[in-house]
C-alpha positions as CSV (number, residue, x, y, z in Angstrom):
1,X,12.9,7.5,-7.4
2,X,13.0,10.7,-10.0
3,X,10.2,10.3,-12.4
4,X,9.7,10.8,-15.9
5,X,7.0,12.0,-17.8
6,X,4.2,9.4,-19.0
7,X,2.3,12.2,-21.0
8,X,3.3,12.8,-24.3
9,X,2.8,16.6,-23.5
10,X,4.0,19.0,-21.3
11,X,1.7,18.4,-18.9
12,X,2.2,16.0,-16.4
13,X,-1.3,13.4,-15.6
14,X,-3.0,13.5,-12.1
15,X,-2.1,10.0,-10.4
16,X,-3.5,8.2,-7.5
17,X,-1.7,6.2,-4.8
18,X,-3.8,3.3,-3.4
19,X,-1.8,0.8,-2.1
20,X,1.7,2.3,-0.3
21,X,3.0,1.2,2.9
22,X,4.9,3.7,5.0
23,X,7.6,1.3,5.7
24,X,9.0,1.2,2.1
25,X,8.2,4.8,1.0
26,X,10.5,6.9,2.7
27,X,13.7,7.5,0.9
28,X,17.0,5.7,2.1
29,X,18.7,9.4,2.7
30,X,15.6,10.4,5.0
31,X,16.1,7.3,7.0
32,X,19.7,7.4,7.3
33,X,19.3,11.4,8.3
34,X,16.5,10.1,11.1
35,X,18.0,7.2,12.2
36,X,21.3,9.3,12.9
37,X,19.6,12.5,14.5
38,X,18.0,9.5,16.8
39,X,21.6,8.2,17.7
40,X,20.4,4.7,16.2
41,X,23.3,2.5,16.3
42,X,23.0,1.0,12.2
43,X,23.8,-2.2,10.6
44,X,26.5,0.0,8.9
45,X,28.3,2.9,8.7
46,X,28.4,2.9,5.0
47,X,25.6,5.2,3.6
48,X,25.7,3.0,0.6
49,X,26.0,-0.3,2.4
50,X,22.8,1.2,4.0
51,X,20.4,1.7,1.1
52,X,21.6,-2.0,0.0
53,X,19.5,-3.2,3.1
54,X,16.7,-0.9,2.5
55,X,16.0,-1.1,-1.2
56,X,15.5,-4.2,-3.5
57,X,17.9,-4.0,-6.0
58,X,16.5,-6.9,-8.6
59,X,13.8,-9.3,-9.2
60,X,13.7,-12.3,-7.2
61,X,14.5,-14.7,-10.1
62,X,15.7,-18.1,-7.2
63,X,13.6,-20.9,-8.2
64,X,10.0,-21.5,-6.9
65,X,10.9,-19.8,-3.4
66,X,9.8,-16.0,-2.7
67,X,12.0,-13.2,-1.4
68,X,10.5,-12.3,2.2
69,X,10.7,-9.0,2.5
70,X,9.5,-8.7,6.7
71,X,12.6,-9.3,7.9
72,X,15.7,-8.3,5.6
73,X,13.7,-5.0,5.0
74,X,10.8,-4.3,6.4
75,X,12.1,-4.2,9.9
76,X,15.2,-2.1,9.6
77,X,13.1,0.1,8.1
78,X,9.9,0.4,10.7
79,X,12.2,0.5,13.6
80,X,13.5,3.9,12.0
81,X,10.6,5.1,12.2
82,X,9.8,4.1,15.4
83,X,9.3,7.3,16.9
84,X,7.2,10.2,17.1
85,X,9.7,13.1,16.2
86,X,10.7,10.4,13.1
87,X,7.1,9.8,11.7
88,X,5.6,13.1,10.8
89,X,8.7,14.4,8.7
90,X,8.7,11.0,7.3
91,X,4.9,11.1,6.1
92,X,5.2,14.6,5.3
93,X,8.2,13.8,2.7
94,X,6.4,10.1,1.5
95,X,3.5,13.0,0.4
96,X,5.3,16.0,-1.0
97,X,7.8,13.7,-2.6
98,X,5.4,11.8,-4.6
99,X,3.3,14.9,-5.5
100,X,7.1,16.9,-6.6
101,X,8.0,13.7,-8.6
102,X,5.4,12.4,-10.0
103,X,1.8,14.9,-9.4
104,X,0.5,12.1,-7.0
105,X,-2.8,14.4,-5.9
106,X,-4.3,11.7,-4.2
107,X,-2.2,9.9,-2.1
108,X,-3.6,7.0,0.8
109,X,-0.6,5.7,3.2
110,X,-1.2,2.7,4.9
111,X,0.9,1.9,7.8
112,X,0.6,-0.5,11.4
113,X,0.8,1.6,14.7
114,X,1.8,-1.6,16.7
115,X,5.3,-2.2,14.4
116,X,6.4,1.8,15.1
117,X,5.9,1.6,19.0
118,X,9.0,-0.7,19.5
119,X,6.8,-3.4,21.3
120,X,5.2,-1.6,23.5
121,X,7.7,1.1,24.6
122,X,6.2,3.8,22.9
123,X,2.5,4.7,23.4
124,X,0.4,4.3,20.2
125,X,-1.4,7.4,20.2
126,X,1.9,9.4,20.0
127,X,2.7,7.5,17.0
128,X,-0.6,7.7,15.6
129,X,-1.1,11.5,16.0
130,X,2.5,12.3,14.4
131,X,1.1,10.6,11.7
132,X,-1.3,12.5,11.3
133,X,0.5,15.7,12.3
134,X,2.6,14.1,9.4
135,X,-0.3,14.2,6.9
136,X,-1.8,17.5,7.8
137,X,1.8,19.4,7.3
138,X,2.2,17.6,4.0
139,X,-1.6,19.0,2.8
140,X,-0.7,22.9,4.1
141,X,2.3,22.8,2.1
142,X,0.5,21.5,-0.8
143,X,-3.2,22.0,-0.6
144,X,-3.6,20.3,-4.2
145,X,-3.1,17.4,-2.7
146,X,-5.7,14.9,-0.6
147,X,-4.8,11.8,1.1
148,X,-5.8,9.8,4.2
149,X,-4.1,7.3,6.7
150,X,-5.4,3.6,6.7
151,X,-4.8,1.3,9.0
152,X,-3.2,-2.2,9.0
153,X,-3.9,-4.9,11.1
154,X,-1.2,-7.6,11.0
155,X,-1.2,-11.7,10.5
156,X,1.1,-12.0,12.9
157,X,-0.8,-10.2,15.4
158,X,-3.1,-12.1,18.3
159,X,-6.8,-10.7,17.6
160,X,-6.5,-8.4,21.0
161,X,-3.6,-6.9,19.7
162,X,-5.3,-6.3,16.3
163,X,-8.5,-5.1,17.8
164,X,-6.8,-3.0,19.8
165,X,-5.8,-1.1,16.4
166,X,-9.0,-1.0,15.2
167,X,-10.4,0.5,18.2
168,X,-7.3,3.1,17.6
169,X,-9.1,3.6,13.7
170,X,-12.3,4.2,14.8
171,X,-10.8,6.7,17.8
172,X,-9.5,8.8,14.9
173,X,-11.5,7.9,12.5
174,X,-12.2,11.9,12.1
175,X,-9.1,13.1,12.2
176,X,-8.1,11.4,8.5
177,X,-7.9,7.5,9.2
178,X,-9.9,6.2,6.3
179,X,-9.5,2.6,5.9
180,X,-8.6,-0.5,7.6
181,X,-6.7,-3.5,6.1
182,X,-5.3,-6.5,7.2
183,X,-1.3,-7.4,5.8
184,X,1.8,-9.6,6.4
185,X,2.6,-12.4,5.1
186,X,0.7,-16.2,5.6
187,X,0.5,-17.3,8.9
188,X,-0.7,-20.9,10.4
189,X,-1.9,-18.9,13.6
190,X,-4.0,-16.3,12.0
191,X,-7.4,-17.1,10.7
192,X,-9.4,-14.8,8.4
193,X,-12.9,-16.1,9.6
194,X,-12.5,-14.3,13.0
195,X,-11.9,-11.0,11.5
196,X,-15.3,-11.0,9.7
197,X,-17.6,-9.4,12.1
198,X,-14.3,-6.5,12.4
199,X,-14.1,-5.6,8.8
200,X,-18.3,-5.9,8.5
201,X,-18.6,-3.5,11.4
202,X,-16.1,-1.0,10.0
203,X,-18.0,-0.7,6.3
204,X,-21.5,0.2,8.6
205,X,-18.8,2.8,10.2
206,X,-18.0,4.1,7.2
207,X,-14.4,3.0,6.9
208,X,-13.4,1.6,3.4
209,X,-12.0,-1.9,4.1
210,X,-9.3,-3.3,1.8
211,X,-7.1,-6.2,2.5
212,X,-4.0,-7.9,2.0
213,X,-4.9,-11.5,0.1
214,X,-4.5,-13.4,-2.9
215,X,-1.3,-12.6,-3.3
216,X,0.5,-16.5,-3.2
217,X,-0.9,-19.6,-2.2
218,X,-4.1,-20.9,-3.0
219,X,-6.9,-18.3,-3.2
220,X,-8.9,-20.2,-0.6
221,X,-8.8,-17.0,1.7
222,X,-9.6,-14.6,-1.1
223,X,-13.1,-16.3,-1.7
224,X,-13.7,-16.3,1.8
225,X,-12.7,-12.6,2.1
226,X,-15.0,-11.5,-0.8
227,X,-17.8,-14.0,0.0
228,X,-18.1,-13.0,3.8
229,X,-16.7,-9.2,4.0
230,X,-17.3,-8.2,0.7
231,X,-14.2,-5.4,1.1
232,X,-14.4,-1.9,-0.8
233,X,-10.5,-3.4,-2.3
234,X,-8.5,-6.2,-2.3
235,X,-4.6,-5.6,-2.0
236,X,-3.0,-7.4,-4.8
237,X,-5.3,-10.3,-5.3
238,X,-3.9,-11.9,-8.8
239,X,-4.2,-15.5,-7.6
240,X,-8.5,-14.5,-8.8
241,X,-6.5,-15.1,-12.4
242,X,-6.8,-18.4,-11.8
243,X,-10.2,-18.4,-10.8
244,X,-12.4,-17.6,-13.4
245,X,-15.8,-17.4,-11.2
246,X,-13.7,-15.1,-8.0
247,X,-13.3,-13.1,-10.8
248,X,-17.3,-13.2,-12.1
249,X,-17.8,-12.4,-8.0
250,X,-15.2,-9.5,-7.8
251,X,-16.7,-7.7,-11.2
252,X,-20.4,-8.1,-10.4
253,X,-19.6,-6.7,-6.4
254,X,-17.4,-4.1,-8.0
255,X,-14.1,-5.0,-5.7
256,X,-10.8,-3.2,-7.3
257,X,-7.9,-4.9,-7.0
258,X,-4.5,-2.7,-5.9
259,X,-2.1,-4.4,-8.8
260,X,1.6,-3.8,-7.9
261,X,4.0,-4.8,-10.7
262,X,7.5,-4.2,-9.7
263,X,6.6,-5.5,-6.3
264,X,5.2,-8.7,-7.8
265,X,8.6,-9.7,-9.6
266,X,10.6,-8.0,-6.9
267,X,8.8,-10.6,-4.8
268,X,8.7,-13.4,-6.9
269,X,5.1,-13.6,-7.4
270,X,5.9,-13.7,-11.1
271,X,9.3,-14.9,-12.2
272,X,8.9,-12.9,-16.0
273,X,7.3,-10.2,-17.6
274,X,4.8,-12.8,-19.3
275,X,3.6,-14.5,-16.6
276,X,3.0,-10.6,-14.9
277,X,1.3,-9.7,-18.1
278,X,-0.8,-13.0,-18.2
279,X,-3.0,-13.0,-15.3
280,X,-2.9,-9.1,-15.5
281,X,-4.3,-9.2,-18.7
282,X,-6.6,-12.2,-18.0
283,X,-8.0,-9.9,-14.6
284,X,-8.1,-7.2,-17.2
285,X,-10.6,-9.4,-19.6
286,X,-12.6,-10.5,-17.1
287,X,-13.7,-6.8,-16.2
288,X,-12.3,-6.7,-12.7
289,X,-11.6,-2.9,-12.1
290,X,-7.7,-2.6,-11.8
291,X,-5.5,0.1,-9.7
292,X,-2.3,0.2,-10.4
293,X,0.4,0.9,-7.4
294,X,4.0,0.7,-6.2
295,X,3.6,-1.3,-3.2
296,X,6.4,1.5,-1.1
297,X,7.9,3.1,-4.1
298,X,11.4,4.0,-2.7
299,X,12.2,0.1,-1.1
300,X,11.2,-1.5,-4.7
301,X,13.0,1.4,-6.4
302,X,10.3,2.8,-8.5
303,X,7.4,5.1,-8.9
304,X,4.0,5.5,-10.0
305,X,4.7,6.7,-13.0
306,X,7.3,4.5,-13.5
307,X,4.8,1.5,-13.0
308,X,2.6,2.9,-15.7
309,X,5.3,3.2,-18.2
310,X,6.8,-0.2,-17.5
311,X,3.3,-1.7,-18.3
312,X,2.8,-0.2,-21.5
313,X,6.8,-1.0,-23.1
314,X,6.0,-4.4,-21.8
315,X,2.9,-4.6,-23.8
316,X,0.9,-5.5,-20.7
317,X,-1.9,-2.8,-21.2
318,X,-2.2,-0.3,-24.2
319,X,-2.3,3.4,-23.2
320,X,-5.9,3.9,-23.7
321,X,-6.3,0.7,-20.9
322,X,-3.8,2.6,-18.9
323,X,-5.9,5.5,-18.9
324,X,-8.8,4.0,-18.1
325,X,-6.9,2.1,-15.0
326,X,-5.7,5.3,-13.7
327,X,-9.2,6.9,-13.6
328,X,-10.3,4.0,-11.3
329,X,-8.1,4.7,-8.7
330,X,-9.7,8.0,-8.2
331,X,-13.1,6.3,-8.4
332,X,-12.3,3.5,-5.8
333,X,-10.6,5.7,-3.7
334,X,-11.5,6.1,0.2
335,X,-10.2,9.9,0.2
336,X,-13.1,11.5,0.4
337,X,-13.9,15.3,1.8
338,X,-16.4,14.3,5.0
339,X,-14.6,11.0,5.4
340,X,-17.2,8.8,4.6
341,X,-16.2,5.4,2.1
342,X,-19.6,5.9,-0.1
343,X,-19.6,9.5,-0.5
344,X,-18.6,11.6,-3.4
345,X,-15.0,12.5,-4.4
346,X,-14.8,16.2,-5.1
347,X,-11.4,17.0,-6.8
């Protein structure tokens, strides 16, 4: 999505991308181009009919139910990309793009090796490595620009499966893998206290951890995540609004949480703009360090700067918060020159 300036001067203000999956960055032209110089037989012939499926059009606004965004969009999207010779001109255009558009010089991608290998039919470490090959083209075209790949282990996943993909982290761990996380949606099956001793052992390895919780439901698994594993981030993580001492625990241990707006009322985590700007502001308050993100910019038809724009007109944060929120991303982030999660950032 084209961006507009947030600065009031000519001048447009560094950003930082924390929390982005691969699967709903790429823009619905690139996909349709890859997914036809594949020979992918598509839902549609349509280009238009196309982007329908692949970006999110409106807030979820049905009731007390959520829009699930896995299968309707999600998967289309990941089985596009399911193929070395389709990920690195993917990654490299998710990067350039977002440094063209909106001066994103410090971009992290996070994606899930396992959903790109078409169960099994492709072999990982091709798709990892185009990935990466992905990454490294995008930073030779534009050396202003840093980012690095994290990977995410899945809720849907059986623990081999996802250990499997950590072992693939730490394997390239020097060749711009910076973080692990874990993502997808609640699952009966999956359960957060056998992951513990993972995400400990990849903080000693130096990885920044950050994962996927607090997002819906009860916060139960949040307080067990920051009690336990005591993560660099927390993706999303609003339900702490609600919990006024997981918020005393995530200020006083210094855990950022990766705020997506338009994601949370595409979603339906928030049904309005005040209920968004409630427990935002009440996270704010509390002195929990906030990032602010797009979730996968091009499925939930926005942009970083977008994002920052839409929380000042809706009176969410002033623009001297805003500020101070954008220069936490680049404080919290895992981009860092020897690839270590505690070193210094040198911009």
């Amino acid at each position: 999505m084209e961006a507009t300036s947030f600065s009031s001067g000519t001048q447009r203000p560094r950003l930082a991308e924390l929390h982005t999956h691969l699967g709903g960055s790429v823009a619905p032209s690139i996909l349709w181009s890859i997914a036809h110089d594949q020979g992918m037989k598509l839902p549609t012939k349509d280009y238009w009919e196309f982007e329908n499926m692949v970006v999110i059009k409106e807030p979820f606004r049905d009731g007390g139910g959520m829009r699930r965004l896995d299968e309707k969009y999600y998967k289309l999207c990941e089985l596009i990309q399911s193929s070395p010779s389709a990920l690195s001109p993917a990654v490299r255009n998710v990067i350039g793009g977002a440094y063209r558009a909106n001066n994103v010089v410090l971009h992290e991608l996070r994606f899930n090796p396992a959903k790109r290998n078409r169960a099994g039919e492709r072999d990982l470490d091709y798709i990892i490595l185009s990935v990466i090959n992905g990454v490294e083209r995008a930073l030779l075209e534009y050396p202003m620009v840093q980012a690095g790949i994290i990977f995410e282990l899945d809720r849907s996943f059986d623990y081999k499966l996802n250990t499997t993909l950590y072992e693939k982290a730490c394997k390239y761990q020097n060749r711009g893998v910076i973080g692990v996380d874990v993502a997808g949606p609640q699952d009966d099956h999956f359960k957060m206290e056998e992951y513990v001793d993972l995400f400990v052992d990849a903080k000693r390895r130096g990885f920044g951890v950050t994962i996927h919780t607090g997002e819906e439901g009860d916060p139960a698994e949040m307080r067990l995540v920051v009690d336990k594993i005591q993560p660099h981030r927390i993706g999303h993580g609003i339900r702490a609004a609600t919990d006024p001492k997981l918020m005393d625990k995530l200020t006083e241990q210094k855990i950022a949480l990766e705020l997506c707006p338009t994601s949370n009322l595409n979603i339906g985590i928030f049904k309005t703009w005040a209920q968004l700007r409630h427990a935002y502001r009440t996270l704010l308050e509390a002195g929990v360090t906030l990032t602010i993100n797009t979730d996968g910019p091009e499925m939930h038809g926005t942009n970083l700067t977008h994002e920052l724009q839409l929380l000042e007109e809706q009176e969410v944060f002033s623009r001297a918060e805003l500020e101070r929120v954008k220069e936490n991303a680049f404080r919290v982030t895992f981009v860092k020159p020897n690839g270590s999660a505690d070193s210094k950032l040198q911009l």
